[in-house]
C-alpha positions as CSV (number, residue, x, y, z in Angstrom):
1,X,-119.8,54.5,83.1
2,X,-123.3,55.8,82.1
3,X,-123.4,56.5,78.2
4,X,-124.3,60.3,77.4
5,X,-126.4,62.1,74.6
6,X,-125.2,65.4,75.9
7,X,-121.4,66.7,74.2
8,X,-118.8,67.3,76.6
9,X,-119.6,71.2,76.9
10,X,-123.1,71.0,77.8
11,X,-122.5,68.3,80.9
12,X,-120.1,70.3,82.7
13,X,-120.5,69.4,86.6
14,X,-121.9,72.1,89.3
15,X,-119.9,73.4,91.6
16,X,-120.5,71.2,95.4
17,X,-122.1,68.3,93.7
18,X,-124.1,66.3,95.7
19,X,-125.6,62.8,96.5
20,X,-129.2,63.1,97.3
21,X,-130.9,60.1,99.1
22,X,-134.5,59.2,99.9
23,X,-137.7,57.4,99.7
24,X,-141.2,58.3,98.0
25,X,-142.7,59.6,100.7
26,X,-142.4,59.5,104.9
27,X,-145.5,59.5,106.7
28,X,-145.5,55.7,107.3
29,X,-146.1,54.7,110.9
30,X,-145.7,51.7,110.0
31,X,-141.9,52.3,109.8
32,X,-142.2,52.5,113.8
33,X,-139.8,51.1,115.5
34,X,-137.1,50.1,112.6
35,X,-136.9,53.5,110.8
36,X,-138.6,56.0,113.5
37,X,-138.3,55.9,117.1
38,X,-141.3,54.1,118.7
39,X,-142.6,57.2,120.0
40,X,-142.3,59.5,116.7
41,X,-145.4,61.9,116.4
42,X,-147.0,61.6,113.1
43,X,-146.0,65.5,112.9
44,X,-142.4,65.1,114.2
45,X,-141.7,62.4,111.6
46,X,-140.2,64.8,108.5
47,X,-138.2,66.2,111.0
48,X,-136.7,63.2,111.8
49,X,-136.6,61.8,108.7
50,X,-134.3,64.8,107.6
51,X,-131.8,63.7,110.2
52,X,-131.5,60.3,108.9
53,X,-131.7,61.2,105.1
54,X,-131.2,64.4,102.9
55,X,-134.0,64.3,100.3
56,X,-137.7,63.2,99.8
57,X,-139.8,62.7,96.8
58,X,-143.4,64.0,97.2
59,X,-145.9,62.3,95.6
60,X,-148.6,64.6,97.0
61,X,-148.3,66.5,94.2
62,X,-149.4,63.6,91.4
63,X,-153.4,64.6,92.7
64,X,-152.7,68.0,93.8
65,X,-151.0,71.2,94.2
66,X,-149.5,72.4,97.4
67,X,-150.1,75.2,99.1
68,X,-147.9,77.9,99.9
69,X,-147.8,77.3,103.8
70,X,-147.6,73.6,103.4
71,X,-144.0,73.7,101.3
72,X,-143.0,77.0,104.2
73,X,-143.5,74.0,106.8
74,X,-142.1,71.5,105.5
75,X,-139.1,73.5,104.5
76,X,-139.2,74.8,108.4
77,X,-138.8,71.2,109.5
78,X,-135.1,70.2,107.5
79,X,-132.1,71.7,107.0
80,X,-131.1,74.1,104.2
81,X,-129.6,71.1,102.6
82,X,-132.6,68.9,102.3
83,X,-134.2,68.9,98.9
84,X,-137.5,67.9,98.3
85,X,-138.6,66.5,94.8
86,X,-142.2,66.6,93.3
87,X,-144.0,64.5,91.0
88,X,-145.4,66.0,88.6
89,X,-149.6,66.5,88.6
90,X,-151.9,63.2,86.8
91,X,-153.7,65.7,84.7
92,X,-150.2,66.6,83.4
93,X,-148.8,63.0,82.9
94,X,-151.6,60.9,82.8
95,X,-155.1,63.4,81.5
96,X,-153.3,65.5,79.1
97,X,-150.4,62.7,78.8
98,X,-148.2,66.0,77.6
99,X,-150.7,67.3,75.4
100,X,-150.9,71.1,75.1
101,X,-149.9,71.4,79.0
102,X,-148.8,74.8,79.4
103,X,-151.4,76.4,81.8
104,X,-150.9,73.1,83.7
105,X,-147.1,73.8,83.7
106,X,-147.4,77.4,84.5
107,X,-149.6,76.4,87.3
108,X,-147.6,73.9,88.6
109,X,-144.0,76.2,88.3
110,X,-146.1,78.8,90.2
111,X,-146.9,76.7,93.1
112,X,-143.5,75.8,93.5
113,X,-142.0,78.7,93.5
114,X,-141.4,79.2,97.4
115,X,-139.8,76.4,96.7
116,X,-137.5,77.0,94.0
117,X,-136.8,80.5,95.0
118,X,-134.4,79.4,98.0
119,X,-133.5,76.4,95.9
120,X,-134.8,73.6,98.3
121,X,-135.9,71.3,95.1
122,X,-134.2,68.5,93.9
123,X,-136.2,67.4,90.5
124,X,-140.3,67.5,89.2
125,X,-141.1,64.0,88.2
126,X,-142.7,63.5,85.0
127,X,-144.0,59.6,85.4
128,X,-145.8,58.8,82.2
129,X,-148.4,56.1,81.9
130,X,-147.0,52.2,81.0
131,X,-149.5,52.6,78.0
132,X,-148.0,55.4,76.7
133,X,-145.7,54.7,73.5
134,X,-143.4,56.8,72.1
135,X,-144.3,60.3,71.0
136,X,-141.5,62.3,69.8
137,X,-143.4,65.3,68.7
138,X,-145.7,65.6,71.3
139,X,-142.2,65.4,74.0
140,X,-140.9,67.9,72.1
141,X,-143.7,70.2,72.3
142,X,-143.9,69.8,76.1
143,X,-140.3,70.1,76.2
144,X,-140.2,73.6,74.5
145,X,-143.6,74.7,76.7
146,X,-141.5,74.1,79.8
147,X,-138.3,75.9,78.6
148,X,-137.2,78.3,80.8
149,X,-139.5,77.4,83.5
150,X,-136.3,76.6,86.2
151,X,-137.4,73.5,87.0
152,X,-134.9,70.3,86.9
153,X,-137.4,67.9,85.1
154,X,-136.7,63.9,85.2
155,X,-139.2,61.9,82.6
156,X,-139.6,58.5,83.6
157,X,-140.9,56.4,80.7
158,X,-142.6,53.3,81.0
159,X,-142.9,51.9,78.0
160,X,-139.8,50.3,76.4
161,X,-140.4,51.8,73.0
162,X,-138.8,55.3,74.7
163,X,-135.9,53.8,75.2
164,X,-134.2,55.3,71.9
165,X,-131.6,57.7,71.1
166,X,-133.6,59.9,69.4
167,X,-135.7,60.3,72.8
168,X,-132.1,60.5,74.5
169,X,-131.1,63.7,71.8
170,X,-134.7,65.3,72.1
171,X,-133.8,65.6,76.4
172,X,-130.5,66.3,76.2
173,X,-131.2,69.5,74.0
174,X,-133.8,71.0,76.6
175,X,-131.0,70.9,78.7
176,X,-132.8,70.3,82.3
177,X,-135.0,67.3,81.7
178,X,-132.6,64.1,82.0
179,X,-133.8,60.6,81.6
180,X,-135.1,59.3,84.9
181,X,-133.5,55.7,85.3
182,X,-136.0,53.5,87.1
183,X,-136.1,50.2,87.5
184,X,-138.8,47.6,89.1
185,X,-139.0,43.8,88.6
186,X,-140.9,44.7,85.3
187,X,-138.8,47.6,83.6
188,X,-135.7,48.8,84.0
189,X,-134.4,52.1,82.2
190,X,-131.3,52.3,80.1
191,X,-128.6,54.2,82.5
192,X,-128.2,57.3,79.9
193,X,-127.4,61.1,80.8
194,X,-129.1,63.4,79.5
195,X,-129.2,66.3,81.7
196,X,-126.6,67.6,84.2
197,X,-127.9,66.1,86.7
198,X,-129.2,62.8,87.3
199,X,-132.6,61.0,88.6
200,X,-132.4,57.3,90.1
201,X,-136.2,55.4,91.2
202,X,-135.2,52.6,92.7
203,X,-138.2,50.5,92.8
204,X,-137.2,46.5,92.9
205,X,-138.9,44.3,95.3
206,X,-135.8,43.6,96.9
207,X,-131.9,44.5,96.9
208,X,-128.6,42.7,97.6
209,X,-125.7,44.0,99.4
210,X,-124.0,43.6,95.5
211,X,-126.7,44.9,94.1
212,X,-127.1,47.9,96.3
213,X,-122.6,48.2,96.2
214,X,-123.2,48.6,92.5
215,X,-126.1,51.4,93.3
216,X,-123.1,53.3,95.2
217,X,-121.2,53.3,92.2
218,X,-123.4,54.5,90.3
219,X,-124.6,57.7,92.1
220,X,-120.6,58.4,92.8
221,X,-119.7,57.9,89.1
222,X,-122.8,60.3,88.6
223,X,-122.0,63.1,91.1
224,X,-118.9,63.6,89.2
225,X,-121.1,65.1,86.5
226,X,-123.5,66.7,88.7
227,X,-126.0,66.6,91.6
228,X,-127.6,63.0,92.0
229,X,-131.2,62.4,93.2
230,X,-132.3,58.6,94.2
231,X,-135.4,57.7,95.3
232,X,-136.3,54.0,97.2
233,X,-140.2,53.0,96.6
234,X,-142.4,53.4,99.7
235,X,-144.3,50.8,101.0
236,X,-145.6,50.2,104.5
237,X,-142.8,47.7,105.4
238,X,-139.3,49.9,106.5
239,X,-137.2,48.2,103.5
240,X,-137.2,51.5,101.4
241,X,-136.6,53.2,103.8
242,X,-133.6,51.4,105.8
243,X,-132.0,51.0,102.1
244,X,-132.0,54.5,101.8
245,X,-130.3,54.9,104.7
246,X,-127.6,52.3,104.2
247,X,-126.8,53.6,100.6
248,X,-126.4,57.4,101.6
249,X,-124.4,55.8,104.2
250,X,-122.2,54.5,101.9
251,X,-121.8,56.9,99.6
252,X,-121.3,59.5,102.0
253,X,-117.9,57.2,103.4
């Protein structure tokens, strides 16, 4: 079972918890003919891709903001019960690396906010630079900036010196920012809780059938707590794709 930094009141599970699946990313026609249909228009391909898996993670977002209409389409093209995640803005993460970020947030918050306001959002993506060591202070001043701003926040950290329970205590108190656990042939992130809900980027090169049985254990141990987002790396083969698939698959059994 994941360990917590979060006491027993604060992690009490949502009513309907849910499994969310996807990739990062779906405009790949390179996934023709093993994930989409041969014929699959470049503009039919979210629609279809809702039908085969219930969330997506955006990265569109990491360069810039979207616009109003773009979110109303793509929220036009899945069901009520897909939920789309957003990474957050480079000049966030990677330009102000956290740094006095609160028009940026505010900015950010408000673009989402078609969005958010019929609840279509899984989590915003916080992906900080490998070079970026620990910074307590500075997390804790971003944390507090973004306080109140209804967004479910996942902070992916790739630098091993965040991996400490002091970082675990300083998410657990904002109370929607949980420690995003990624893992790539390079780093993997401790499997902690910090939030009530949970953020998976599963980013390895490659997967076996064990390895990806123990993945379905961990997002149904998870939804027990709360909802559970888990995202497969893009890439212009099919495999993040088709593993996506097959795990929501089996979790959904």
């Amino acid at each position: 079972m994941m360990g917590s930094a979060m006491s027993p009141s604060s992690m009490r599970a949502r009513a309907g918890n849910s499994i969310y699946v996807g990739t990062s990313g779906w405009a790949y026609a390179s996934w023709k003919p093993d994930f989409y249909p041969p014929k699959t228009a470049a503009k039919k391909m979210l629609a279809y891709y809702s039908t085969q898996l219930n969330s997506v993670e955006v990265n569109y977002t990491f360069r810039q903001l979207p616009t109003a209409s773009m979110l109303a389409g793509w929220m036009s093209e899945t069901p009520e019960s897909f939920r789309f995640s957003f990474k957050a803005p480079q000049r966030i993460t990677h330009q102000l690396r956290l740094d006095h970020c609160g028009e940026a947030l505010a900015a950010l918050r408000s673009a989402l906010e078609p969005m958010i306001a019929r609840d279509r959002t899984g989590v915003v993506l916080f992906q900080l630079p490998p070079n970026f060591k620990i910074d307590l202070e500075r997390l804790g001043a971003f944390l507090a900036d973004a306080s109140g701003a209804g967004m479910r926040m996942a902070f992916e950290f790739r630098h091993s010196s965040w991996f400490t329970e002091a970082t675990y205590t300083l998410l657990a108190q904002q109370g929607e920012a949980a420690l995003c656990i990624a893992e790539s042939d390079d780093l993997v992130t401790p499997r902690r809780r910090t939030a009530p809900f949970t953020c998976y980027r599963l980013r390895k090169s490659s997967y076996s059938t064990a390895e990806l049985e123990d993945r379905r254990q961990w997002l149904s141990e998870d939804a027990r707590e709360g909802d559970v987002f888990a995202y497969f790396m893009h890439e212009e083969a099919p495999d993040g794709a088709l593993r996506a698939r097959d795990l929501l698959v089996r979790v959904s059994a």
